[in-house]
N, C-alpha and C positions, 0 to 999 in steps of 0.2 A: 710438610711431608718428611718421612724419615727414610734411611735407606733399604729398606727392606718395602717399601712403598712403591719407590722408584724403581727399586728392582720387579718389581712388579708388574712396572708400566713397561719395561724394560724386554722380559720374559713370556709376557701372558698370549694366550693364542691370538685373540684379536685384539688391536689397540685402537680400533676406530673410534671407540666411544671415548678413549683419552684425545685422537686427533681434534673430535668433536668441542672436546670442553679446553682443550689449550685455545683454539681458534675462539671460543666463545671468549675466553679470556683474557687473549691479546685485543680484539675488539671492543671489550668494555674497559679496558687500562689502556689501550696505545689509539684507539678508533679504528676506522675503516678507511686506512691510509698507510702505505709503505714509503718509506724514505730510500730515496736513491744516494749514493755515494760513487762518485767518480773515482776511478780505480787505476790509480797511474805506477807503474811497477819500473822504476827508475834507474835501476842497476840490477844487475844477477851475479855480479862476484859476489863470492860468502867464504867467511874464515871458517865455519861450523863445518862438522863433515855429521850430519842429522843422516842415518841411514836410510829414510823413508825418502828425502826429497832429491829430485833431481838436479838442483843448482847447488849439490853440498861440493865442497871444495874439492874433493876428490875426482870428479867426474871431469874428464878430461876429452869428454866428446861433446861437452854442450859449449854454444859459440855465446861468451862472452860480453857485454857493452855494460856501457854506464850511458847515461844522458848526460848533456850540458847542463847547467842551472840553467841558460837560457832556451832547451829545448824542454827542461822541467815547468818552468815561468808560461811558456808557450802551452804546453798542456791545459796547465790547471787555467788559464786565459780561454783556452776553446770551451775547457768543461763547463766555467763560468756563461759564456755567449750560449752555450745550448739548453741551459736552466738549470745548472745545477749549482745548488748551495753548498755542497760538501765535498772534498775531498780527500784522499786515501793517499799519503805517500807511502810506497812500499819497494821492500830492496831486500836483499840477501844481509849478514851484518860483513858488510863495505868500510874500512877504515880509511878510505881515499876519500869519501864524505866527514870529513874530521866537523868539529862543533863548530866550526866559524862557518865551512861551508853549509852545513845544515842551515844555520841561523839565518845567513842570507838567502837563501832558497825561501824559508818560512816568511820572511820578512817582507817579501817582495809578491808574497803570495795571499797575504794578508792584505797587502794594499786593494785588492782585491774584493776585500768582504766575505772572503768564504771564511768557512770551518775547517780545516787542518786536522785528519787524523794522520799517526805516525804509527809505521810499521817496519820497525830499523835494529828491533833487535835489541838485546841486551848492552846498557851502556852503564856507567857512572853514577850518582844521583847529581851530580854541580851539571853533567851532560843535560842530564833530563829539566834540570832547573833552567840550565840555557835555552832549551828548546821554550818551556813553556814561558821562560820572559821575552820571548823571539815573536809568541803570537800563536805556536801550537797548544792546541784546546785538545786534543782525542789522543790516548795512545793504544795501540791494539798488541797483545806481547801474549799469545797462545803457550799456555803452559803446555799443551800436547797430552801429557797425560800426569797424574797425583801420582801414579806407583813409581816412589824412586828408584827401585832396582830396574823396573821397566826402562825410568827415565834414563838412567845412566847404560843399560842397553845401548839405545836409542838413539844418545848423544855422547857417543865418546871421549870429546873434548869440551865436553861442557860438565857445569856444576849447577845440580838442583838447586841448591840451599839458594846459590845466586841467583837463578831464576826468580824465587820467590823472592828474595831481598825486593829484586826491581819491581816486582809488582804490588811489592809494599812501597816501594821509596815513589810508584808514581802516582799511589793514592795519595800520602802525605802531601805530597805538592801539588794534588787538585785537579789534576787528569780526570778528566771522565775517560774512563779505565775500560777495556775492552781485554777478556782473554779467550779460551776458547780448547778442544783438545781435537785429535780424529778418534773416529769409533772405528773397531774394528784391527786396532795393530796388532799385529804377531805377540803372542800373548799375553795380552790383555783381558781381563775378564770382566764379568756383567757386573762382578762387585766393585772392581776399580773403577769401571762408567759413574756406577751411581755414585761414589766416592768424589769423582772426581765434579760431578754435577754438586753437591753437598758443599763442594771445596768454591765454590765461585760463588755459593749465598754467603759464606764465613768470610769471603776476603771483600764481599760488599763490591762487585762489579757491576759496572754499568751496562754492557753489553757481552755477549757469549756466541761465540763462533763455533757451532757443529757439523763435522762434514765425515765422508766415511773415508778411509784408508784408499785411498788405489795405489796399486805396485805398479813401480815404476824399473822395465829393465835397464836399468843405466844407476839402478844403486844396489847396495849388496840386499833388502829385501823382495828381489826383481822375481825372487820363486812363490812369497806369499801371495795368497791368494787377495782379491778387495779384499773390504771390508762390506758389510752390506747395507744396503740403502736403507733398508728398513730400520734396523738399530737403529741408523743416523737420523730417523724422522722420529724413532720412538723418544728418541735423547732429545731434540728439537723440544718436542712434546711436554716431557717431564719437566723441562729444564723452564718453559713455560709456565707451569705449575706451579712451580717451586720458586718462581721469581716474576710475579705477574706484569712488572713495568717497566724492566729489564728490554730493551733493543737485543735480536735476535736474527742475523741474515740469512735468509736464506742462498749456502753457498756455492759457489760454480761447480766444486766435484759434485753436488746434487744433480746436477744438471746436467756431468758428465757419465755419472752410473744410470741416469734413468731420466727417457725425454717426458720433458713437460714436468722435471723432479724438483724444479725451482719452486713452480707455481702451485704444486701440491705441498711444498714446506710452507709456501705462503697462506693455506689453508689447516696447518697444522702448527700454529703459534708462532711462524719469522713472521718481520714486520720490514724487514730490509732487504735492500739488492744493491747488487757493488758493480755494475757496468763498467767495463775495461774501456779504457780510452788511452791507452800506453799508442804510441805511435805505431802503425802499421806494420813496416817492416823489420822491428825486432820484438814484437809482442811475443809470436812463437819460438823465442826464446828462452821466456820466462818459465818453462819446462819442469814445474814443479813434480808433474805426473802427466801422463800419457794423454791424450785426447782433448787436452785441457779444453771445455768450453770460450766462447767467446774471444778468440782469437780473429774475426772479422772485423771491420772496421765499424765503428759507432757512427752512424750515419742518422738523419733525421728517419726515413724507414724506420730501421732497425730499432730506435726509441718510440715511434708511434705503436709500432708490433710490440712494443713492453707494457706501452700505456694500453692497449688493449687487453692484455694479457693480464694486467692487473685490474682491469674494469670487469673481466669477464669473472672474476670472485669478488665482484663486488666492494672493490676497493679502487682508491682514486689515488695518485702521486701526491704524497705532502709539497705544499710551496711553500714551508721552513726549513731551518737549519737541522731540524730532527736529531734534537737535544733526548737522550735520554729521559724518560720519567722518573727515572730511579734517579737522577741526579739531581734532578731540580728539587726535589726535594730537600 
């Protein structure tokens, strides 16, 4: 597909017949199976002051924690005892987790048998080398958006080019690479979308995170509007299209713009779900945007209601480590 394709799948009045043929898509490259990942959100301090999100450093009304390594270790221990194979470390970028303590967290979590993805932000490459001789296998580093004027918008103290370094420097060293943008940011347009979809087949990722914009009042874009769900499923869609083997989640803001918005991405090319299992009473912390889904406790319930949820479109929980296809190859 080219971008004027995309932008098509992007713009056109109806896109059910593109829902129709990413869904066929994912099911003849990925099957009739969704991969669960355990979603542990470990810290909310952040040096970044990102204007869309709620834990940017500036925001001086959201309440603060970090986890122990050993209430980290304890986590990813329940996630394992309740069937899950994979896990999601994720944090605001926290320099109080320096590479030693990463490494030991990784290490002790490996003894484990799980899969280790990382979502910690922009580091080093010798960082990311330490991580990956530590035992982390996944790293997830959401470019957000391709338009660099946007980006530097966006991200005031941050540097594009370095964003891309890192997400070169964590292909070279063997990452099964995860990035991702929001659809729908304060000017942003249909041609940067598709651009930015274009930009994730060229840097050869393994997996792609799509979700819509929600404004949050507690950062300076707290006057824009969302972003809208539909884009975000059309983007799902394309991005399906355009990457047939590609691991694709479908994300919690889906679920937070629109009920039952999970299970209709999972019918429109995602292949994944990222259940929160962050501990109870600081989960509603993690205050990226307003209403955040899945702020309740992960209970056996609560995971049979998924497993039903995903039988009821005809799809069953993988009992693998739900390795990319794009990778294995």
């Amino acid at each position: 597909m080219n971008k004027d394709e995309i932008a098509e799948i992007l713009t056109c009045e109806s896109a059910d017949i593109y829902y129709k043929k990413a869904d066929a898509i994912r099911r003849e490259y990925c099957g009739n199976i969704v991969h669960l990942r355990a979603l542990i959100e470990f810290s909310n301090f952040c040096k970044k002051q990102c204007l869309y999100c709620g834990i940017n450093a500036k925001n001086k009304n959201v309440k603060r924690y970090r986890l122990s390594e050993q209430d980290i270790v304890k986590s990813a221990k329940y996630a394992q005892k309740i069937g899950f194979k994979t896990i999601v470390l994720q944090s605001g970028e926290d320099d109080y987790f320096d590479v030693k303590k990463m490494c030991t967290i990784i290490e002790k979590i490996k003894e484990l048998n799980l899969v280790i993805t990382l979502s910690i932000g922009e580091k080093t490459k010798d960082e990311y080398r330490a991580y990956k001789d530590s035992g982390a296998d996944r790293y997830l580093l959401r470019i957000e958006t391709t338009d660099e004027n946007l980006y530097k918008k966006l991200h005031p103290n941050s540097d594009f080019k370095n964003r891309l370094k890192c997400l070169y420097n964590l292909k070279e060293l063997g990452f099964e690479l995860g990035s991702g943008i929001m659809v729908g940011l304060p000017q942003q347009s249909i041609e940067s979308i598709a651009d930015d979809i274009l930009f994730f087949k060229k840097i050869d990722v393994d997996m792609v995170g799509l979700g819509p914009f929600i404004s949050n009042s507690e950062t300076e874009l707290k006057n824009f509007p969302n972003g809208s769900y539909e884009l975000a499923l059309r983007s799902i869609a394309a991005t399906r299209l355009l990457m047939p083997d590609i691991n694709v989640p479908a994300t919690t803001a889906m679920e937070t713009l629109l009920k039952e918005g999970r299970k209709i991405a999972l019918q429109s090319g995602a292949n994944v779900v990222m259940p929160n299992i962050t501990p109870q009473n600081i989960r509603g912390n993690y205050s990226l945007y307003p209403n955040k889904q899945s702020v309740n406790a992960l209970d056996d319930d609560s995971l049979n209601l998924l497993r039903e949820e995903i039988a009821s479109i005809g799809d069953s929980i993988s009992d693998d480590f739900g390795t990319s296809l794009h990778f294995k190859k």
